[in-house]
N, C-alpha and C positions, 0 to 999 in steps of 0.2 A: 256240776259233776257230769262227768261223758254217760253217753245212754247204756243199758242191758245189751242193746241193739248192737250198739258198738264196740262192747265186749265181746259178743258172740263173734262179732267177722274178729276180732281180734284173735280168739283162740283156734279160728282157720287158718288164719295166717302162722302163731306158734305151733299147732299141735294138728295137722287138717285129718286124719284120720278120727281124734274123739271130734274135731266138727260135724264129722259125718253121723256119730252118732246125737250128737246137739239138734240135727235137723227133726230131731224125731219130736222135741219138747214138747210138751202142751201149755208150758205156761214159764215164765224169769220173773223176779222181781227181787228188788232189794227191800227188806225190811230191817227194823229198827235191832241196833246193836250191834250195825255192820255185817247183817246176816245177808247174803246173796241163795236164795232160795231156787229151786229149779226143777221143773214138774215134768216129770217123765212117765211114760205108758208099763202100767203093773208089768214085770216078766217077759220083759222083753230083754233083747240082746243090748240095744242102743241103753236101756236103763243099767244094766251091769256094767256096761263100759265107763258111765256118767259114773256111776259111784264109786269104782274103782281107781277112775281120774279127780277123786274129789280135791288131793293133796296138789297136784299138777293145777287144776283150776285156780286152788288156793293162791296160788304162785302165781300164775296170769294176772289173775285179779287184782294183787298187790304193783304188779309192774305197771299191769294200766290204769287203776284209779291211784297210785302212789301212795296208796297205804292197806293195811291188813283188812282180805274180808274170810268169815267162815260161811263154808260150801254146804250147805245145806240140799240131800238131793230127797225128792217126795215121789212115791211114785202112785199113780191113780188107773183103779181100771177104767177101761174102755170098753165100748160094747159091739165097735165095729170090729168087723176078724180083719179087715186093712187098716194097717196104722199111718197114720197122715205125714205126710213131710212136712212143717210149717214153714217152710219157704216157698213150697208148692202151694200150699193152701191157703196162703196170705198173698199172693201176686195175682195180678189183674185174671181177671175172668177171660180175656181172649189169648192169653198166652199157651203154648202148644208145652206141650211132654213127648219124650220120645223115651220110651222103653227097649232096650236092644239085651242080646246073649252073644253067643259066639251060634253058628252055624250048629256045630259039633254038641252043641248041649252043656258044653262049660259055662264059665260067668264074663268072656270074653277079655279074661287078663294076658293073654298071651301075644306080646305087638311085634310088629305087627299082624296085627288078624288075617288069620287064612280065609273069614268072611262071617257078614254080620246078618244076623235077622233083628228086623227093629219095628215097630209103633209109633206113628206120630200119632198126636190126637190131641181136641185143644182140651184146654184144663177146666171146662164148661162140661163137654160132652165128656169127657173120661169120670166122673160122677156120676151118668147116666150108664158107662159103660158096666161103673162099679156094681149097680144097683142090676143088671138084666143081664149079666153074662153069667151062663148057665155052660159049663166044659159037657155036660151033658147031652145038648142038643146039636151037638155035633160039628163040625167044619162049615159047612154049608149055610145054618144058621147063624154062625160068627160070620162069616162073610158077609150076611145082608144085613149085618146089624152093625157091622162097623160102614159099609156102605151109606148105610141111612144117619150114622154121625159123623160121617165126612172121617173117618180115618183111611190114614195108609198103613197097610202093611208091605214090606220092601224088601230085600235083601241087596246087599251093599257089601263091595271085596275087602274093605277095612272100617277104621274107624273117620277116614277122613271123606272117604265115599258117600258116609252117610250124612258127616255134617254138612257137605253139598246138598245133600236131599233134604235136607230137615231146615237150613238156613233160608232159603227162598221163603219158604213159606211161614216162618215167623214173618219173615220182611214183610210181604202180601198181608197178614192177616194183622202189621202194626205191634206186633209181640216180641217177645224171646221164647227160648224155644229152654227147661229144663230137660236134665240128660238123666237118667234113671237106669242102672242098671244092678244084677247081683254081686256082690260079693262074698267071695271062698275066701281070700287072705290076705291080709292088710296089706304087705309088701305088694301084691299083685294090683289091690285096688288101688295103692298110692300109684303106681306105675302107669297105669291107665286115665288118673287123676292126671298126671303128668303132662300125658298124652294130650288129653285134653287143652292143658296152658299153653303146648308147643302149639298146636294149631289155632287156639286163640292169637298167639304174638307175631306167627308167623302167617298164617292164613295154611291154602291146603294146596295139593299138586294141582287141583282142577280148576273151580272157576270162581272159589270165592276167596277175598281175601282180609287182609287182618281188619280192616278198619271196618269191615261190616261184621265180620264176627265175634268183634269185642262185642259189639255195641246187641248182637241175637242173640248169642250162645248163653245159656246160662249157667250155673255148677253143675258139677259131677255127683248125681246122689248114691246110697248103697243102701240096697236093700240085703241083708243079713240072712244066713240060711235058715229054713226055718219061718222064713215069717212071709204072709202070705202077700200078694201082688196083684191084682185082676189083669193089670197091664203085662208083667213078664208074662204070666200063665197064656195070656193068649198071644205073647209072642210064642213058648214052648210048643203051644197047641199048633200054632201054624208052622213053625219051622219041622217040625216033625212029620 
């Protein structure tokens, strides 16, 4: 029987907006009686959308393992106020994040961008960042604290500007590089999802191209309004 695993990229491919909430999971598995079971964080937006899509998964599930499963969705608190991406938080320790908005303070769905503020930072040190960023101690202090973990903070005239900035230095560091930003509206976030595969297939106007950005760029994550980010907060903090 094909894996959870392989379900999961499968309901990206049919359905990639509830993917986007899938990434939030804490835990799949199949148990006995053909139950497909799937553990989502108490109260959150990505658990409403899971259980709202339980009938739709229903339907996945039957196309891909070629017979009937029931959707089972469980949801458990947490204790951390950021909720983890498991894509993010199950890939290699030297892989980068980059966290971006739009300029303007929107969630940067409007393409192309009239310009970006972004975060690169690798997925080691963005743990550290989680645990000691304090929006309290001011600009100044963010500054020598992302200094002292190797981040960049950037701004970049679109979306493909910055995957030039953020592609190198997966390459350099042997990584890929996940894309993390807000989302206000599904249609807007598919669109910029989009965005994103054009530049994968095709590469970008500047200097890098499709064969090395298959192989760096990673998905398109969303984070939901309402739920909290240390990584956007301190793009907002600094783009403002």
């Amino acid at each position: 029987m094909s894996s959870v695993a392989g379900f999961l990229g499968y309901v990206n491919y049919r359905e990639p907006f509830l993917g986007k909430a899938l990434d939030y999971l804490l835990g799949a598995g199949l148990q006995s009686g053909r139950v497909l079971e799937i553990i989502m964080p108490e109260g959150s937006t990505a658990a409403r959308m899971v259980e709202t899509g339980r009938e739709r998964l229903a339907g996945y599930a039957a196309a891909f393992w070629g017979s009937g499963f029931e959707i089972s969705v469980v949801t458990r608190s947490t204790r951390e106020p950021e909720l983890k991406l498991f894509p993010v938080d199950n890939s290699k320790i030297w892989n980068q994040i980059a966290f971006f908005l739009r300029l303007d303070g929107s969630s940067c769905q409007d393409l192309p961008a009239a310009g970006i503020a972004a975060l690169i930072i690798g997925k080691n040190e963005y743990q550290l960042l989680q645990k000691r960023f304090m929006p309290s101690a001011g600009v100044p202090a963010l500054e020598q604290l992302l200094t002292g973990l190797g981040a960049e903070f950037f701004q970049a005239s679109d979306l493909a500007s910055m995957v030039d900035r953020v592609v190198p230095r997966a390459r350099e560091r042997l990584g890929i590089v996940h894309l993390v930003s807000l989302c206000m509206r599904e249609q807007d976030f598919l669109a910029l999802d989009y965005a994103c595969a054009r530049i994968k297939e095709n590469g970008t106007p500047g200097h890098e191209g499709p064969l090395q950005i298959r192989s760096l760029l990673g998905r398109l994550h969303a984070v939901f309004p309402g739920q909290y980010c240390a990584g956007l907060s301190v793009v907002h903090m600094l783009a403002s």
